[in-house]
N, C-alpha and C positions, 0 to 999 in steps of 0.2 A: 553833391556833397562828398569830402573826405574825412574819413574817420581817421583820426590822430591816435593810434595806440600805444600803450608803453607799459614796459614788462620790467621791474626790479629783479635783482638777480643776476641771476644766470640761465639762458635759456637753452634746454637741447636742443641739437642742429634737428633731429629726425622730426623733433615736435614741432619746429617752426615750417618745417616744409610741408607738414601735415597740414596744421593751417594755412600756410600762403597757396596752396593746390584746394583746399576746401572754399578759401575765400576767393580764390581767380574765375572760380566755376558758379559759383554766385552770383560773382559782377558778370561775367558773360551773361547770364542766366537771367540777370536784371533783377536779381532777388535781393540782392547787395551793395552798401555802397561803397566807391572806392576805398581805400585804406593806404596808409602811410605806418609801420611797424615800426616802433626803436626798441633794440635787443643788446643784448651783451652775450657771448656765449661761454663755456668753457674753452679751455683751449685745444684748439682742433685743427687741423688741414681740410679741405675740400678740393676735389680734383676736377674742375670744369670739363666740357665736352672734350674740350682741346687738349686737354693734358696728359703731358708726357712721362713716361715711367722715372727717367732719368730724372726729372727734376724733383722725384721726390727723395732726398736725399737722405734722409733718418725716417725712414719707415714706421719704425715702432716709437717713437718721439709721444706722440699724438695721435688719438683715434682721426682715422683718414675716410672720410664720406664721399662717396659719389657724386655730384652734382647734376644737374638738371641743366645748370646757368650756361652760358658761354665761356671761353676763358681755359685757363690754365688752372697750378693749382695757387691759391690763397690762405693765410692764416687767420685764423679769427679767433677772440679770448679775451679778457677781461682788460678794462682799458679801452676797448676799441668799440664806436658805437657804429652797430649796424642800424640802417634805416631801410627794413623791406617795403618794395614799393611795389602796391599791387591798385595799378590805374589802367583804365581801359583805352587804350592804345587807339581802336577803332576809333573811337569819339573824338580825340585827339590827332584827328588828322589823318591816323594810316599810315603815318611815315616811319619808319623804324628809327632811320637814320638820324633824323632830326628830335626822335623821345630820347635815344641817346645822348645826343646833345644836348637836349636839355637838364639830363640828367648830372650832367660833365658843368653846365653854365650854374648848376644846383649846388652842386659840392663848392665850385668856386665863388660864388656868391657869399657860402655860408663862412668858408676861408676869409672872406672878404673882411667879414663883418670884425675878424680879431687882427686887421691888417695885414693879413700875408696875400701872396700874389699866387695865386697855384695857376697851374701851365698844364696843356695838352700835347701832347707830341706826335708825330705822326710815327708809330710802327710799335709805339710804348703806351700801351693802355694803362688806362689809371690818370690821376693827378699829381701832379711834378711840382717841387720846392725848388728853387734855384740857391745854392748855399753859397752865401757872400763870405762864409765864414771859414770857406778850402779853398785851397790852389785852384788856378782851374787844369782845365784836362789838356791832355796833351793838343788836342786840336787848337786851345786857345777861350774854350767854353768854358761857362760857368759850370760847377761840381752840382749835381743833383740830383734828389732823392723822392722816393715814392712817399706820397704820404694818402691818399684814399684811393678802394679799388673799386669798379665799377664792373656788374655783371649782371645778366638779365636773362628772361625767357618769356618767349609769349606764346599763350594757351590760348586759340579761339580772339584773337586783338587784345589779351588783357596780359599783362607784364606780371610777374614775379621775379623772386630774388633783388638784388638791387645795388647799396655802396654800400661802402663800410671806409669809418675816417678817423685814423690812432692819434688820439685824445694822449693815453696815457697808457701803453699798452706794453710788455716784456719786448724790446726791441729784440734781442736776443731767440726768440719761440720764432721768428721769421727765415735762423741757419736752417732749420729742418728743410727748406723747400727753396727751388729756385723763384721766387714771388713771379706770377704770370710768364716763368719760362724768362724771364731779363735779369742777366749776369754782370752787366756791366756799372751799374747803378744801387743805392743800397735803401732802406726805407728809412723813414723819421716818424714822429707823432707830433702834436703841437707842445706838448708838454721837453718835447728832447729839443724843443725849438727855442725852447726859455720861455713859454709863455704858460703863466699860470691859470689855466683854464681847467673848468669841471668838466663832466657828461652834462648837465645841467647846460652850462652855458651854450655849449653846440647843442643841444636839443633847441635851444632858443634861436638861434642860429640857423639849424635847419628850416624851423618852423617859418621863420621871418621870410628868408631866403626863396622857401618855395611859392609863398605866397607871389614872392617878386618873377620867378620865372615863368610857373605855371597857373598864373591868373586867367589866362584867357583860355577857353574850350576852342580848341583848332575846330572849324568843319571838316568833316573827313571826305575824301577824294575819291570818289565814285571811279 
């Protein structure tokens, strides 16, 4: 079973990592069951394992958290719906590689469901909008933009942290930082897309979505 949680508001970043560390050692622990989180937070920076001084570029902008996750650093703030994903990894096969992509087949699914096409790239983490709506780039390429980030960690085979996909979010609160260290590309939300969508609807969206990727329990690989 997965538990579907959901928080109105605003959530503290420290509170939600207090709980996603309480609930990963639970489900390790077999005392819990998986969970799926949807949050909003205020607005904040987080700086992943990966991340670079330099890319934090207004320091004092926004309270700036340490992360646990993989990754660079990321914004996160009202508007933007995070979905913490705290599922037991082990169960699910064992494969890192392929909970990530399923995590990636999740977000664009849920993209899916309001007709846009989100894209993977290889060396650019995150989910990619193609803009029909600019020049393209000198190469000859279509103009493109980040629109959900993807970051994770696992305790014991069970995942914490997870995406987050701008709905409706201050595009502008994303100058403070170089988004996951990539300069060349800028971000969007579905709402700067023209599409009049709620948190509401992408929680719908999610929901659907994941039922469609992660229906099956992988056996895991001895």
């Amino acid at each position: 079973m997965v538990e579907w949680k959901h928080s109105d508001g605003l959530t503290g970043y420290d509170d939600a990592v207090a709980f996603m560390e309480t609930r990963a050692a639970a489900i390790a622990a077999g005392t819990a069951d998986e969970c799926i989180w949807l949050v909003e937070h205020p607005p904040l920076y987080t700086a992943g394992t990966s991340a670079r001084p330099a890319d934090l570029v207004d320091p004092d902008r926004f309270p700036v958290h340490k992360s646990q996750r993989g990754g660079q650093y990321t914004y996160h703030g009202p508007g933007q719906r995070v979905a913490y994903v705290m599922l037991d990894v082990g169960r699910r096969g064992r494969d890192v590689r392929r909970f990530v992509q399923d995590l990636e087949a999740w977000v664009i699914a849920a993209l899916g469901e309001f007709n846009l096409t989100g894209h993977i790239r290889d060396g650019r983490v995150g989910v990619w909008i193609e803009r029909d709506d600019r020049p393209l780039t000198a190469t000859g390429a279509k103009a493109e933009d980040k629109i959900a980030a993807i970051g994770i960690r696992l305790r014991k085979w069970v995942s914490f942290h997870g995406v987050s996909i701008n709905v409706e979010p201050d595009l502008e609160h994303f100058s403070g930082i170089v988004p996951c260290g990539i300069t060349d590309y800028g971000v969007t939300s579905l709402v700067d897309l023209g599409l009049p969508v709620t948190m509401d609807d992408v929680d719908v969206a999610l929901r659907v979505s994941f039922e469609k990727v992660f229906a099956e329990l992988p056996t895991a690989t001895v």
